[in-house]
MIVEXGU-73906 format. One line per field, with one value per residue (C-alpha): residue in one letter; x, y, z. Coordinates in steps of 0.001 Angstrom, whole numbers, plus 500000, padded with zeros to 6 digits. Layout:
BEGIN
code = (A | ...) .
X = (X | ...) .
Y = (Y | ...) .
Z = (Z | ...) .
// end
This chain:
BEGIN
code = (X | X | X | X | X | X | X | X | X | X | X | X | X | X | X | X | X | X | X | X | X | X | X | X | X | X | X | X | X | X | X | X | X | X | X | X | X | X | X | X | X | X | X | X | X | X | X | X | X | X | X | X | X | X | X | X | X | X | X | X | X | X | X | X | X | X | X | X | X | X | X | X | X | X | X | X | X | X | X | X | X | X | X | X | X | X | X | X | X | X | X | X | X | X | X | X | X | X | X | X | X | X | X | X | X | X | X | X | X | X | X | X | X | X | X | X | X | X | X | X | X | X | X | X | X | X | X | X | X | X | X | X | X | X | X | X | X | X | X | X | X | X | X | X | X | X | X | X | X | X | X | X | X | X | X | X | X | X | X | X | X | X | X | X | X | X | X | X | X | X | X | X | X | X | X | X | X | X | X | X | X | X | X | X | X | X | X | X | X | X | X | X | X | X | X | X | X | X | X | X | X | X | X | X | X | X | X | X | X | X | X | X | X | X | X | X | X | X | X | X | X | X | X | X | X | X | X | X | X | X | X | X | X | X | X | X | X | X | X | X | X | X | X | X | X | X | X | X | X | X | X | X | X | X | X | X | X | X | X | X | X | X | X | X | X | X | X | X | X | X | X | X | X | X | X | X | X | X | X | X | X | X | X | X | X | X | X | X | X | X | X | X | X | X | X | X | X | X | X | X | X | X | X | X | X | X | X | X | X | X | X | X | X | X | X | X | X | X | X | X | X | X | X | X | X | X | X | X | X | X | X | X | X | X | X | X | X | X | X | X | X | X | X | X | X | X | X | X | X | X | X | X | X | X | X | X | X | X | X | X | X | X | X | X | X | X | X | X | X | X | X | X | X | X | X | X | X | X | X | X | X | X | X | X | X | X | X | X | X | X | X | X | X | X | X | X | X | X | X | X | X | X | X | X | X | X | X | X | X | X | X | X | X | X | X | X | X | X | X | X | X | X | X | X | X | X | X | X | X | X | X | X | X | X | X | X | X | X | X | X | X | X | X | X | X | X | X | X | X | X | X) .
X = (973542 | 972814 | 969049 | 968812 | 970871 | 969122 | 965816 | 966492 | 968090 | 964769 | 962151 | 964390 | 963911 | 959886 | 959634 | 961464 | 958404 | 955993 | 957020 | 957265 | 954051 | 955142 | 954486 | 951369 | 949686 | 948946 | 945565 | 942616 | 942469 | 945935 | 946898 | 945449 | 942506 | 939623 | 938322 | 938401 | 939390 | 937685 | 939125 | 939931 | 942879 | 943459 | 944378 | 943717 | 945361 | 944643 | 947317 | 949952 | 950160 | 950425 | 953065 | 954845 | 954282 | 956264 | 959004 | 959328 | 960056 | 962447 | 964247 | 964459 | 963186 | 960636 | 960220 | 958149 | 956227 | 955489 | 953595 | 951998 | 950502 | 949129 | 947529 | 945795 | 944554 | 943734 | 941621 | 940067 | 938631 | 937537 | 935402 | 933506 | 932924 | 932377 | 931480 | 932547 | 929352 | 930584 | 932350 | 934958 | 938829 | 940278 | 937322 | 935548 | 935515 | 937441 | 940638 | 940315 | 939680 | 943112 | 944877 | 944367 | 944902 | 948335 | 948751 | 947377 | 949705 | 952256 | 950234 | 947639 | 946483 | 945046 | 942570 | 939623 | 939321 | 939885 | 937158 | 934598 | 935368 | 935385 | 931905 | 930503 | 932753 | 931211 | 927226 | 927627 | 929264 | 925932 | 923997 | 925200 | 922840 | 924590 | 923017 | 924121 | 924679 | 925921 | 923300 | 925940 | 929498 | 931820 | 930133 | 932775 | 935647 | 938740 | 938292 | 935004 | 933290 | 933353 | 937164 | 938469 | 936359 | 936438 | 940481 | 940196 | 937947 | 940208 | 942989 | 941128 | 940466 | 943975 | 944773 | 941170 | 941542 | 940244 | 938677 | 935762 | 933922 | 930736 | 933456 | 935437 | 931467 | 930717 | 933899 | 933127 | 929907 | 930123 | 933456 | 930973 | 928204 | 931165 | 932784 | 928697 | 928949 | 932123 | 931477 | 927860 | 929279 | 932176 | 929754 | 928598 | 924956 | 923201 | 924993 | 928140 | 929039 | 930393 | 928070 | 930789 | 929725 | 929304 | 926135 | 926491 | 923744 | 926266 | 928511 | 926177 | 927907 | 931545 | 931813 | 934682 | 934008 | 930461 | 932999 | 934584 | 932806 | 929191 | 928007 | 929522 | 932626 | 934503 | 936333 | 939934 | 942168 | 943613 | 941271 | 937631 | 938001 | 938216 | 941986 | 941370 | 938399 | 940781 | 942909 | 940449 | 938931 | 942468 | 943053 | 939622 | 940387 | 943587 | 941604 | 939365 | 936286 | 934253 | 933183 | 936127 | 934474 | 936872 | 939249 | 937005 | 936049 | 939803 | 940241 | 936985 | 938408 | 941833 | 940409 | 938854 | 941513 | 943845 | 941411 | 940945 | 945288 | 946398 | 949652 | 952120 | 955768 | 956503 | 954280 | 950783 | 949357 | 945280 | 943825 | 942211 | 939166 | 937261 | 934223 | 931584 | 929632 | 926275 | 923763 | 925616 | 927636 | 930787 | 933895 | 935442 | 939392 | 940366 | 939621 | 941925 | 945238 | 947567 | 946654 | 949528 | 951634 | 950055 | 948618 | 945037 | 944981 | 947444 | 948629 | 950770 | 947751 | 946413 | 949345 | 949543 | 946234 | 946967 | 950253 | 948570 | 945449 | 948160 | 949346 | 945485 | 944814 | 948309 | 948711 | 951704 | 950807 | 948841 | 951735 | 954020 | 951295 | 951569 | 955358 | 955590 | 953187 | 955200 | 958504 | 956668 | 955554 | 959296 | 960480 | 958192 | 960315 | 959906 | 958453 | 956195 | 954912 | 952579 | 953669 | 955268 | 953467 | 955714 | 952095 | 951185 | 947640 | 949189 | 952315 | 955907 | 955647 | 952956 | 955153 | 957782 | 955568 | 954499 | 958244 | 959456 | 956954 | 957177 | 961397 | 960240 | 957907 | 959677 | 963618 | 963449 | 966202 | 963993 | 962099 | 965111 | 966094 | 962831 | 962627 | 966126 | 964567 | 961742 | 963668 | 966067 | 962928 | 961405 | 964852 | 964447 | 960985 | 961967 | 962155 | 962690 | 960784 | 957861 | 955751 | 956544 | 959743 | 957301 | 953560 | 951038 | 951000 | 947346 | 948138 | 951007 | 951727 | 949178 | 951069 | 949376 | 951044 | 949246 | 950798 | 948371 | 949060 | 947176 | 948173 | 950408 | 953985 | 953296 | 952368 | 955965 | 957925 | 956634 | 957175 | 960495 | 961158 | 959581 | 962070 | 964711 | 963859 | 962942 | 959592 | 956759 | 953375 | 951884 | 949007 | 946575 | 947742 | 947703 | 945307 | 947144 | 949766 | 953808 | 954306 | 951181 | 952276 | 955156 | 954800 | 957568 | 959173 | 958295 | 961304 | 961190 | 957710 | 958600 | 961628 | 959064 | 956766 | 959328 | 960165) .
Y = (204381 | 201294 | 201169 | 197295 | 196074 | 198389 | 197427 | 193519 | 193532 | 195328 | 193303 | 190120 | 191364 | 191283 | 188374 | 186596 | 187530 | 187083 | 183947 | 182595 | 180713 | 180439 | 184451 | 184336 | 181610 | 178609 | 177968 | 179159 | 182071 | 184616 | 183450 | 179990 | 180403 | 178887 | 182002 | 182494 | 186202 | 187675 | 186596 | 190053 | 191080 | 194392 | 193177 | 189916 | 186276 | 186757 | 189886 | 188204 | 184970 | 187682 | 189139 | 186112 | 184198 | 186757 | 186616 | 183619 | 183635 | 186936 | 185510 | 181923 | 180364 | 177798 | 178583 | 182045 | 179964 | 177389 | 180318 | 181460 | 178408 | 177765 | 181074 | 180637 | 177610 | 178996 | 181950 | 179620 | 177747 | 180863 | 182024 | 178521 | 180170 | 183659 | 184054 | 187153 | 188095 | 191242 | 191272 | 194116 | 194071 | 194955 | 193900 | 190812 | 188413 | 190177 | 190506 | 186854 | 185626 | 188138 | 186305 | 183217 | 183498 | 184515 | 181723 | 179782 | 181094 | 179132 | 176132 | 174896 | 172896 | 175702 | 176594 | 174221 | 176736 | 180092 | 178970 | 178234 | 181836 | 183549 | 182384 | 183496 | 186892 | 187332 | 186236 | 188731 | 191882 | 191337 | 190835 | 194036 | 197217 | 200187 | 203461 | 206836 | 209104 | 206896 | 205920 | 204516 | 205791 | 204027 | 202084 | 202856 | 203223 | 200745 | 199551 | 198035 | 199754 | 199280 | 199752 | 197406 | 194589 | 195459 | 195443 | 192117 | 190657 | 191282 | 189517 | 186369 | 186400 | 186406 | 183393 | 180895 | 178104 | 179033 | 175624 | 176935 | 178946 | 179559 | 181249 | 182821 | 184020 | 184689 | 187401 | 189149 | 189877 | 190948 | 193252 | 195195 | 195587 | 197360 | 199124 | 200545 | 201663 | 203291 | 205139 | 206103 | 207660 | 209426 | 210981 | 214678 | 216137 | 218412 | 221085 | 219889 | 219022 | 215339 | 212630 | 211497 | 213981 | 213135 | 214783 | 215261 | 212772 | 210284 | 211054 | 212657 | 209860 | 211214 | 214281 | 215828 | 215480 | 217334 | 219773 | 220401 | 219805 | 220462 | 220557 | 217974 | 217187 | 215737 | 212600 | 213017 | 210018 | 206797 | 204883 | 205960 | 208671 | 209254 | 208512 | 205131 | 205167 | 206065 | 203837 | 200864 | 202289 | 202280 | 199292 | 197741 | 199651 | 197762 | 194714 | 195207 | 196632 | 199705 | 199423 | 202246 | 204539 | 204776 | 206659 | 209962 | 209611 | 209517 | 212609 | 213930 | 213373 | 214123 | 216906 | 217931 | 217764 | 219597 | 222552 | 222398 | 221360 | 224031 | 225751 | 227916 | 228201 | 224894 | 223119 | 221331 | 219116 | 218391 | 218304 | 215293 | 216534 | 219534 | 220873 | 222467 | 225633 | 226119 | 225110 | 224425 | 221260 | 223642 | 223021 | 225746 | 225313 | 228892 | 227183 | 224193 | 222853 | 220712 | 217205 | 215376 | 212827 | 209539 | 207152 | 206756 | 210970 | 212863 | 214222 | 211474 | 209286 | 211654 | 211211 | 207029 | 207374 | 210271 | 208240 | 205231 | 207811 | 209324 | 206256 | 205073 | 208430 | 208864 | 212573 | 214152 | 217195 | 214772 | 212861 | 215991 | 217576 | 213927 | 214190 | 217493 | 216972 | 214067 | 215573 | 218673 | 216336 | 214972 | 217913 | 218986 | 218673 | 215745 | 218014 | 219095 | 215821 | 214625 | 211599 | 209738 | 205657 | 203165 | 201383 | 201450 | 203129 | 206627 | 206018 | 205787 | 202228 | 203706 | 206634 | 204151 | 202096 | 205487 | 206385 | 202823 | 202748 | 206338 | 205665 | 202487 | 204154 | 207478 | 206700 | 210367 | 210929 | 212836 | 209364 | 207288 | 210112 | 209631 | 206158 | 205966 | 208671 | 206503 | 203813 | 205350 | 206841 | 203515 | 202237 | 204755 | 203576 | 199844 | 198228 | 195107 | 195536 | 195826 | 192550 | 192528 | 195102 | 198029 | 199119 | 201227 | 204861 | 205679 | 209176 | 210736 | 208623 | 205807 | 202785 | 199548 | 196297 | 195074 | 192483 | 193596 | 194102 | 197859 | 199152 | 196654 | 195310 | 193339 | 195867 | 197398 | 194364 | 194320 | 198040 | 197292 | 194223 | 196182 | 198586 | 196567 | 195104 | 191951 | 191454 | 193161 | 192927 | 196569 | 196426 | 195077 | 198428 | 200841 | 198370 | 198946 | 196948 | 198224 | 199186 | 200499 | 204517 | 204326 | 206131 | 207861 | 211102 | 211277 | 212599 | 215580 | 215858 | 215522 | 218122 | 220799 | 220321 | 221145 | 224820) .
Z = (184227 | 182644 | 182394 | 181294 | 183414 | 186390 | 185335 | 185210 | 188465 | 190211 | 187848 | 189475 | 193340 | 192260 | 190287 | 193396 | 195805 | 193300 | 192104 | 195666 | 196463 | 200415 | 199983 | 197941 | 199066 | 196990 | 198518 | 196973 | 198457 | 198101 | 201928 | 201392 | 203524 | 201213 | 200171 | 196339 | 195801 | 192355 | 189387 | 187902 | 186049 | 187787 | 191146 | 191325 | 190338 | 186339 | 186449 | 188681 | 186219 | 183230 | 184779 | 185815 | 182512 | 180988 | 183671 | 183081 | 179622 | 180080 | 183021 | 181598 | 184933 | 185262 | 188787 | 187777 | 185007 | 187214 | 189266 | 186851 | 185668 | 189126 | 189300 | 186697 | 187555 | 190810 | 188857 | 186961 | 189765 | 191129 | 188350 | 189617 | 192587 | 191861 | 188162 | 185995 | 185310 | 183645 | 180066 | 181515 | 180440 | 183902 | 185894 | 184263 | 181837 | 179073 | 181375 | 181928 | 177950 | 177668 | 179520 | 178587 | 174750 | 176083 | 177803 | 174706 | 172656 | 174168 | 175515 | 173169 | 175774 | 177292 | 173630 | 175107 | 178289 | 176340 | 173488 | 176456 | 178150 | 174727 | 174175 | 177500 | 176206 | 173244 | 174624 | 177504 | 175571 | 173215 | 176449 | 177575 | 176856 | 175679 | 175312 | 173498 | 175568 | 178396 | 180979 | 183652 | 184084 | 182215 | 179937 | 177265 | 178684 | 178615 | 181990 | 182574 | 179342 | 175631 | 174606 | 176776 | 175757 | 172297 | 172266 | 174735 | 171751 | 168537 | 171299 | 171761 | 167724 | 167034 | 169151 | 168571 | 166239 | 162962 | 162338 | 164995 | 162855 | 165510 | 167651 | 165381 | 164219 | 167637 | 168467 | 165031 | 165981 | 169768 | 168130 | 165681 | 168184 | 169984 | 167279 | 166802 | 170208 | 170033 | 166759 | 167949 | 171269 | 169597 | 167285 | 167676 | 167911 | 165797 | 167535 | 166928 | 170405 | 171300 | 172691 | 175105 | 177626 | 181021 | 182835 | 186435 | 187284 | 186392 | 189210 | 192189 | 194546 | 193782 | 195716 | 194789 | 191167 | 191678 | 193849 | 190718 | 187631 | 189059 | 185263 | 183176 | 181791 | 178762 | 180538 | 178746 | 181107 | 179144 | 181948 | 181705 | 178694 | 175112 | 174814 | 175448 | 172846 | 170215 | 170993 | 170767 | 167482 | 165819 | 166823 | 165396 | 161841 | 161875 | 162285 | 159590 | 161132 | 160809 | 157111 | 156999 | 158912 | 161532 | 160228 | 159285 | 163368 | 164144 | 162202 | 163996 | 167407 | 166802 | 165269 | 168648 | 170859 | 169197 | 168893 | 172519 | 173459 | 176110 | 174297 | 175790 | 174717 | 175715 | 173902 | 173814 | 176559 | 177742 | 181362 | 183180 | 181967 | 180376 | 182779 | 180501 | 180935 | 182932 | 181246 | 177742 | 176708 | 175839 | 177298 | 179647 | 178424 | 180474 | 183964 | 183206 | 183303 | 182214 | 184314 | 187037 | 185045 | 184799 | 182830 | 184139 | 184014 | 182311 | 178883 | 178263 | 178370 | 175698 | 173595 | 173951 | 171726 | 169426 | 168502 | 166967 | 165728 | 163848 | 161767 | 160941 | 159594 | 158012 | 159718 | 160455 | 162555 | 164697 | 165095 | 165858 | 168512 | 170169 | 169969 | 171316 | 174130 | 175390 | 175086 | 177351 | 179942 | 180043 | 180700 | 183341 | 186617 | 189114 | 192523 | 189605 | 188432 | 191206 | 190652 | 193676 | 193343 | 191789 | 189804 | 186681 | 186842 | 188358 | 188888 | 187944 | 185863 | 184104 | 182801 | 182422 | 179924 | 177684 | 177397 | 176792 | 174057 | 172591 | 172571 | 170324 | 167802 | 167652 | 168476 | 169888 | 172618 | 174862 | 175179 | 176445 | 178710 | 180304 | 180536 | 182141 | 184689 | 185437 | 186165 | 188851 | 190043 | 190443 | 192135 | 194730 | 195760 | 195628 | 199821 | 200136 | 203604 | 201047 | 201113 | 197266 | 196937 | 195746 | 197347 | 196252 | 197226 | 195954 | 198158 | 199885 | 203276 | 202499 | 201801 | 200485 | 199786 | 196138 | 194195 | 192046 | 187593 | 187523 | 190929 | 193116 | 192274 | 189234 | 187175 | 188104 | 187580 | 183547 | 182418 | 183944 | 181974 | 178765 | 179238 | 179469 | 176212 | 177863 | 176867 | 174930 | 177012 | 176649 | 174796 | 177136 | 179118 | 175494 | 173319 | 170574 | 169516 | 170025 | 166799 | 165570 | 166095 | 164207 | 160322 | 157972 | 158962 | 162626 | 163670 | 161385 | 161829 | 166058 | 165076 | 163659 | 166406 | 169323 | 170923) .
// end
């Protein structure tokens, strides 16, 4: 199998539908109808010009940038009509200030627009009221919460002209007041038990989570949990911020998960979440089990954040638990998996993307085996009777057609041009920078860790 050449050719079939305007519409609405769809970066215009500007630059066709430019035009006018009045990465105005400083980064023309969006960023992150504990669901999470904007932040400051200091002022400040948040929700109580708990008045609408964690829980997906905390906190020490705090609450959450890993004799790996004990805080770790491969909910989600947590804190058996976690979920057999949805969010693209990226900071084997998997899993799903050659399959037998970045074809085409070493475009998926879990000896300390 030659998994570069196999994942080109499929990211190609996508990037044909996507970048076809006669199929998307290039009306103001997706079918051209006048309506202006949100402009969010999950499923809307913002994710499909991501995905094509980077198709276009891996496939060397203007055709695919052209596309993308119009979309984002097209988003842009939309925010005219229906204003991101919410600073969220995937759902509001961060995803949108994301995408444009990449977009900026090859057109400067484009810095005029990302400096005005940056400022409405940065004045409605510190209009935003955050509370510890959480008084909404979500509020820190890397979707719509906290993480996300704060990674979508140290972006946009990476990309705004220097010579602006009231921005560059601006984005500093909104990033602390959401490093504070993070660090004050990670924190633990007088009791010693985490503040990221999530009481069940939080989620009395969601029935089958009161079905099954009537009491609390401790949130532990990549979406809407810690791992995606720690990921957004390593990322901001890298960056400077935290008055070097941040590494002693790495260590402290770190810490905590691998007290409560679930171990056998094939290794470690965490649930979707930890349900607690009535009438305690505690977490019940004897009625759990290892969660369904994915990168919303699963241990591999777990170990995209310990990775990076490993290198800020400079700790080898963190790194090794990550290591050996991931290498367990690889081997875990397909029928096994519950995975069977091409997307990113919880499917195969998404497991795709951890691989691709462990393969890069670890050069294990086991991690090239299992991108190379993901890809001929992802061939099997591909139909070019598909609207966009892959659809959601959110669950088994309901079939969606999203051209969608987080859970629709887009999303798809990029973790297969990432792992054909086309492009690098994960981090507004992992928040962290490619590189940023990669430290000295991890494949002896990956070696160790292994049954």
């Amino acid at each position: 199998m030659d998994t570069n050449s196999d994942a080109m050719k499929l990211a190609l079939r996508v990037a044909e539908r996507l970048g076809n305007l006669d199929i998307i519409g290039a009306g103001p609405g997706p079918d051209g109808s006048g309506e202006y769809p949100p402009a969010t970066l999950s499923g809307g215009d913002l994710g499909v010009a991501l995905a094509l500007l980077h198709a276009g630059e891996a496939l060397d066709d203007e055709v695919h940038l052209s596309a993308a430019h119009t979309l984002l035009r097209r988003a842009a006018r939309s925010t005219a009509h229906r204003p991101l009045k919410h600073p969220g990465l995937w759902t509001g105005t961060a995803g949108f200030a994301w995408v444009l400083a990449e977009f900026t980064r090859r057109e400067p023309r484009y810095l005029g627009t990302l400096h005005r969006v940056a400022t409405d960023l940065s004045a409605q992150v510190l209009a935003e009221p955050l509370h510890v504990p959480s008084r909404k669901l979500y509020d820190y999470d890397m979707v719509s919460g906290s993480a996300g904007q704060l990674a979508a932040l140290l972006a946009v400051a990476d990309v705004a002209d220097a010579a602006d200091e009231d921005l560059r002022t601006a984005l500093r400040k909104a990033a602390e007041h959401l490093v504070e948040h993070l660090m004050a929700v990670t924190s633990l109580d007088e009791d010693g038990l985490p503040l990221w708990f999530v009481p069940p008045h939080l989620y009395s609408h969601v029935e089958w989570r009161t079905a099954s964690q009537p009491h609390g829980f401790y949130d532990l997906g990549f979406a809407h949990g810690l791992p995606g905390v720690l990921a957004a906190l390593c990322r901001a020490e890298a960056e400077g911020y935290g008055g070097g705090a941040i590494p002693g609450r790495v260590a402290e959450i770190t810490g905590w998960l691998a007290r409560l890993a679930l171990r056998d004799e094939t290794g470690p790996s965490w649930p979707a979440a930890f349900p607690v004990r009535p009438g305690t805080r505690e977490p019940m770790i004897e009625s759990v089990a290892p969660g369904r491969a994915a990168w919303c909910y699963g241990p591999e989600g777990v170990t995209a954040a310990l990775l990076p947590a490993a290198v800020t804190i400079g700790a080898p058996d963190v790194y090794a638990d990550a290591v050996a976690a991931l290498e367990r979920a690889a081997r875990t057999p397909s029928r096994e998996r519950g995975c069977f949805s091409p997307t990113l969010c919880h499917g195969h693209a998404g497991l795709l993307t951890m691989y691709t990226r462990a393969h890069t900071q670890t050069g294990r084997p086991a991690f090239a085996a299992a991108r190379d998997t993901q890809v001929a899993e992802l061939e099997a799903l591909a139909d070019d009777e598909h609207a966009f050659i892959f659809a959601d399959e959110p669950e088994r037998g309901s079939i969606i057609q999203n051209r969608g970045l987080l859970e629709g074809a887009a999303g798809v085409m990029l973790a297969l041009l990432g792992a054909a070493g086309a492009v690098q475009w994960d981090e507004i998926l992992l928040l962290t920078p490619a590189g940023s879990g990669v430290m000295a000896g991890t494949a002896r300390a990956g070696e160790r860790a292994a049954p």
